[in-house]
Structure formats: C-alpha cells, structure tokens
N, C-alpha and C positions, 0 to 999 in steps of 0.2 A: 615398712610393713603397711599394706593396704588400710585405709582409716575405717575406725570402729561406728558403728553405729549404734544407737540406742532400740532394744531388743523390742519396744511398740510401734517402732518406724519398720522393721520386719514385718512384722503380723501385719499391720497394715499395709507394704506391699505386696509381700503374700496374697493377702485376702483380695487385692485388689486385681494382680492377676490371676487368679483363679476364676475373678468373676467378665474377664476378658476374655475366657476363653483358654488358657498357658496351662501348660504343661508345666508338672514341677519336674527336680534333678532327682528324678529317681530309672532313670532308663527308659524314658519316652521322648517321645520327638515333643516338641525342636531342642528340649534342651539335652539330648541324650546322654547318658555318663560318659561314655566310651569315645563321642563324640567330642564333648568339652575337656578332656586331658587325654594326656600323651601314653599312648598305649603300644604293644610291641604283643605280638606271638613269636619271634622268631629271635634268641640270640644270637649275637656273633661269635663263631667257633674258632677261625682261624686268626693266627696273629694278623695278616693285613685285616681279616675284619674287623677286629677289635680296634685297631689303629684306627681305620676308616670310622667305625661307629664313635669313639671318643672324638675326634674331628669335626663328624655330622653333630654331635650333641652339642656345639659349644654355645647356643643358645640356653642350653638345660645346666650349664654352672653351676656351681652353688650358692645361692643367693646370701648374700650377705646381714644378717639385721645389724641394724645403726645401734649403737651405743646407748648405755641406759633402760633397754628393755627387759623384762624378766626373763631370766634363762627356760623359764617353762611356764606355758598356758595352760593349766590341766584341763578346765573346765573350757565349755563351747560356747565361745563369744558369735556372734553374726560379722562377719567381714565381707569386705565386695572383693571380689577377684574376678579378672579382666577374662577369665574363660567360663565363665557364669555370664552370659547378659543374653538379654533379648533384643532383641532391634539396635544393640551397641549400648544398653545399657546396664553397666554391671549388676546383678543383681545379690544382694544380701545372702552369707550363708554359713551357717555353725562350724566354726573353725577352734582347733583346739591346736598347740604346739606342744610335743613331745621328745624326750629325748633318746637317741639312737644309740649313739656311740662316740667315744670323745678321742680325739688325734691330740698326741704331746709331741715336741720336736725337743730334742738338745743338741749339743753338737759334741760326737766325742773326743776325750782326751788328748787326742794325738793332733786332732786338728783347732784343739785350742790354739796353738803357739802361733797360727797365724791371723789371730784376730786382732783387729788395731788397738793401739795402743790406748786410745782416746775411749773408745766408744766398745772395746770386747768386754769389758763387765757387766755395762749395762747389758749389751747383747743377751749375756749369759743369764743375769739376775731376769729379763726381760719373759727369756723361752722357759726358768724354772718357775715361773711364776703364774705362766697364762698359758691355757689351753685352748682348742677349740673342738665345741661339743655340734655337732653333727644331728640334726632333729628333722622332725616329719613332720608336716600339716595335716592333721584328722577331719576329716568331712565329717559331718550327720546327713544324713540322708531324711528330707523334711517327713515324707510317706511313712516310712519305716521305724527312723529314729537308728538304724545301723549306720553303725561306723567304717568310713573304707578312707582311702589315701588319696592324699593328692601326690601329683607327679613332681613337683621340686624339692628339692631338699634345701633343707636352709642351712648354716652356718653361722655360730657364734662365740665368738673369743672373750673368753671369762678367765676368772683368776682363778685358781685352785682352791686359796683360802678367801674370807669374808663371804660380801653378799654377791647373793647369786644375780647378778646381773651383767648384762652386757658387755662389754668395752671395744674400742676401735684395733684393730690390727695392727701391727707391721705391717709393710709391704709385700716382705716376704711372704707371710701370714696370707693376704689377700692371693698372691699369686698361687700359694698350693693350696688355696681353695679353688681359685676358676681351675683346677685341671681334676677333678671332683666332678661329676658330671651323670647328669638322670638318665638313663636310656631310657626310659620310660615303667608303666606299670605292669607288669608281665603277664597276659591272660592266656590261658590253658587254648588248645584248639577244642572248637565244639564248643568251647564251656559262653554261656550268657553273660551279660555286661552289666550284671546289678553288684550292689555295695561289697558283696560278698564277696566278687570274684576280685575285686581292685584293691587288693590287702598287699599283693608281693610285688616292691619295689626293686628294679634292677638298676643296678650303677655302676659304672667303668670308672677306674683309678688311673692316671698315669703320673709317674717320675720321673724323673732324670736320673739313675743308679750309677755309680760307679765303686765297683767292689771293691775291698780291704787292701788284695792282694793287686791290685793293679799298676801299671806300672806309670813313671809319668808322662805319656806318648800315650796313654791309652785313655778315649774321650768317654764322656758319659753315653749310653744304654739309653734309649725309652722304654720303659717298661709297664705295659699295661694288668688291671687287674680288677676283676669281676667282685662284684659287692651286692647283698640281698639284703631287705630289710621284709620280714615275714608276719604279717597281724594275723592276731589268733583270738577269737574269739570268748571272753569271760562270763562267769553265771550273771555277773550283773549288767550285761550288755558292751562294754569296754574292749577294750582290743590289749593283749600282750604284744608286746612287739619282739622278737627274734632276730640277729643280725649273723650274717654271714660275710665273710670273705674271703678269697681266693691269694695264695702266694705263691712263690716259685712259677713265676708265668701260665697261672691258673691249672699247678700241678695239682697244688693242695688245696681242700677247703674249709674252712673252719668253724665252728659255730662256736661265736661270742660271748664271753659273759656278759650277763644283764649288764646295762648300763646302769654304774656310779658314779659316783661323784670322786673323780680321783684326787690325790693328794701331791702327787709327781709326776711328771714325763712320763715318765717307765710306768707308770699304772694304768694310761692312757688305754684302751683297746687296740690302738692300732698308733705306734713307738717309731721314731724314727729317728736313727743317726745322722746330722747331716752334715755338709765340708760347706761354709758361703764360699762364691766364687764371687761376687760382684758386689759393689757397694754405690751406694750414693750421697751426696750433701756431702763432699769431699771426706768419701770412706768411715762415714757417721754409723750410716742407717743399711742392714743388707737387705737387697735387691734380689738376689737370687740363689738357689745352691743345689748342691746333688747330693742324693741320698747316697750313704756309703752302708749304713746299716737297719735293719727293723723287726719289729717280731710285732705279735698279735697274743693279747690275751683270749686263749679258747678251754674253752670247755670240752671239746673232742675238735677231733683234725679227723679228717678223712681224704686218703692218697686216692685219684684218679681210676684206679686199679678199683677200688671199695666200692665208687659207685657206679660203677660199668658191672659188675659183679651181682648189685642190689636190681639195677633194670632191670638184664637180662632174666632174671631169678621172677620179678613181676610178668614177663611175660610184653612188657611197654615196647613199643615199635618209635624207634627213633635214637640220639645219644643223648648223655649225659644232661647237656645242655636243653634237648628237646623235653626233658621232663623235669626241666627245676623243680616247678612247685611242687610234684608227687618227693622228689628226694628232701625238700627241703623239712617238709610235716614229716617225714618218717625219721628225718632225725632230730626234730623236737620232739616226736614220739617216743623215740630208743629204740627204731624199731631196725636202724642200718645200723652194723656192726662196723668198726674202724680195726685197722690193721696198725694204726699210727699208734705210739705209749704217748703217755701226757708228758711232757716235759715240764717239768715243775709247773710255774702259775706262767709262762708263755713258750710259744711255738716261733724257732728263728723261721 
C-alpha cells in the first residue's frame, strides 16, 4: 500500500499548489478525474468480448495488500497514488478502504480423496479458515469533500475468526486473485466526469469450470463473469456500497447481500467448489484448480429476460449492458420486478 503521510504535509502541499497556479482533483485540468483513472462507457457484450476485455485488463488484477494491514480503513487517511501527480509527482489524497464482498473456496467431498497425503489437511483446515474479502479505495474529492471510487480493487486474505487483519495467501489464493480484474469505472454517455458520476465500478471474473457431471476426457471451460460495485449516496455524506454479479455466463444477475463478516466458506458472497489439479514443493502446496461448483449469496436474482423487459418499458435506447447504471439504482430501489424465486440464502 502507497505510504501514509502525515495530514499537515497535505495542507501544506495543497496550499502550496494552489498558490502555483494547480488545479485540484476535482474535474479540472490538468488533473482531470476522468483523466487520472480508468474509465469505460462501453461494456463488453459478447463472449469474445468479454474474453478479450478480461485479457486487455490484466494490468487492472487485483492488487493484493501485504500482511498485517487492517482489514478496513473507514476513515480518510491522505495517501500518494501514482495517478494523482503533477509534473511526476505523486500527489497526496483522502483514501479510505472499504469492504465489498468476500470469496470463500473449499473443495468438495468427492474430490477430497485426492488430496496428498501429507499436506490435504492442512489444505483443507487452511481454505476453512481464511477468506478473501474484496474491498474498494474511496476518494474525497478535496473541493467538494464527495466521495467517488477509485478504479482497482484490492484484495485481502483474512481468517474468518480472530483479528481482523491481513494475512499472506496461498498461491492458489494469489492466482484466483489475478484473474479478478477492473474493467474500469462505468460512466453513463452524456453524463459529466465529477465524484458523482465515478461511484459504479465494473469487473470481469474468469475461471476454469468443469462441471459435476463431466466426464474424464472432458477439459476445463473458461468461463467469464461481469461484477458491479454500486455507491450510493448517505444523509451524512458517505457512500453505501451495492454489489452485483452475474452467473450462468452473464444469464443471471444478482444483487448482493451487504457485506459481513462471514464465519465459513459457504457464507462467503461469492462460494466456490473447487478440484486442485497441480501442486508444488513436491505436492505440499496447490498451485492450481478448477471450479466444479458455486453459488452466490443474493438478495434477488434477475434472469436476462427481467431486464430487457424493465429497458424497453423505460423507453432507454440501447441493451441491457448499455444501461447498467439506470438498471443497477432501480433495483437497489425495488423498482425492477424479478421473475427469479429466492432460493433459500443462495442462488446456484
């Protein structure tokens, strides 16, 4: 994580550029918002785009924090970040760490029986033990004092129970984080490029699947998957944050429950069965696997069909995808009906 600075070395650069002449980060030149992170009007609709855009993004990973850090910054520390500077110098700016949503992995039953001998317990005790919880970087905007997003998403592997802080990954851990990936921050056409508009984060998922029933001749799937992270504004200035995502190769979409603090795997928002295929340190440590099973905890599901239905009914010119962020507020609203029943507390 970028190093903190003490909050009267801000003011003090602040003041200093201001009386240079500088523009602050609030939607002006040179330091434009829109300008300094990764913005996008246009998702990818079709499976090769999807494919292609999770490809192009592999700079946009998930950034990983180092061990020992708090699992959450609530409040707005001043941080330098390398897309903030002037003339190449980074410059100081109210960053706050939030949490999104938390991935659990296990592996199930069936594909216990080939875990080594040596080292499948730990494995097992390892994945029911620790999580990774999925969090947002919050701007302040210095003008205003609104709060908007920055474009990466971080990642952090914590334990279920004790304290809430950091720890180092697996390998594995690490690898199905880089495939986690920012498309960037999703701005409306027509709409302006202040704090306001830079709240809906868009993210592409891929894995390696290979389903239940398959046979053994038949290889892993990539299978890609659209992800929203939605900020909403509070009476006392703050942001709600909303999370979405997409299953069944972006059939379904789902909206999230709030992120908690889960207690197992399976509590996780977004659950995954998975088979290791690879190992390393002479079949110690896994390296690698494919997802056989998963589900999502949501709050409503809505099929394909729902919101093609809600557009056209607005009267909105374009697909589904062309109008995220109208569908996204209308169903933190209640305001799009779903076709889908709830199935218990998650959606396969």
């Amino acid at each position: 994580m970028p190093k903190l600075v003490p909050l009267g070395l801000v003011v003090i650069c602040w003041v200093a550029l201001a009386a240079g002449g500088a523009r602050s980060v609030s939607g002006r030149e040179p330091t434009d918002l829109a300008n300094q992170l990764k913005t996008i009007r246009i998702l990818p609709q079709t499976e090769a785009e999807v494919a292609s855009a999770h490809e192009r993004a592999k700079a946009f990973a998930c950034e990983q924090l180092p061990a020992g850090e708090s699992l959450e910054i609530t409040s707005f520390i001043p941080e330098r970040l390398p897309e903030f500077s002037i003339d190449a110098r980074s410059l100081p700016v109210p960053c706050s760490r939030r949490a999104a949503l938390s991935v659990g992995i296990d592996i199930l039953p069936d594909d216990r029986v080939g875990l080594p001998r040596l080292s499948g317990g730990r494995i097992l005790d390892y994945l029911h033990e620790h999580y990774v919880c999925l969090e947002l970087r919050l701007l302040r905007d210095l003008d205003s004092g609104e709060a908007y997003f920055h474009h990466r998403l971080l990642a952090a592997t914590t334990t279920f129970t004790g304290a809430r802080l950091t720890v180092d990954p697996y390998e594995l851990i690490s690898r199905t984080i880089q495939d986690i990936r920012s498309l960037g921050l999703l701005l409306d056409r027509g709409k302006a490029k202040g704090p306001e508009d830079l709240r809906t984060l868009a993210l592409v998922f891929k894995n390696m699947r290979i389903p239940d029933d398959a046979g053994p001749r038949d290889k892993p799937q990539a299978v890609y998957e659209l992800g929203f992270i939605r900020g909403r504004s509070k009476s006392d200035g703050g942001l709600t944050l909303h999370t979405f995502a997409t299953t069944e190769n972006r059939k379904l979409l789902h909206y999230l429950e709030p992120f908690t603090h889960p207690r197992r795997p399976q509590q996780c928002s977004l659950f995954a069965g998975i088979r290791i295929t690879d190992y390393k340190f002479a079949e110690l440590l896994p390296a690698d696997a494919v997802t056989r099973r998963s589900s999502v905890q949501a709050r409503r599901s809505f099929v394909r069909k729902d919101l093609e239905t809600f557009v056209e009914a607005q009267g909105w010119k374009g697909s589904v995808w062309d109008n995220t962020t109208g569908i996204l507020d209308a169903i933190i609203d209640g305001k799009l009906t779903s076709s889908v029943d709830r199935l218990g507390e998650s959606v396969r």
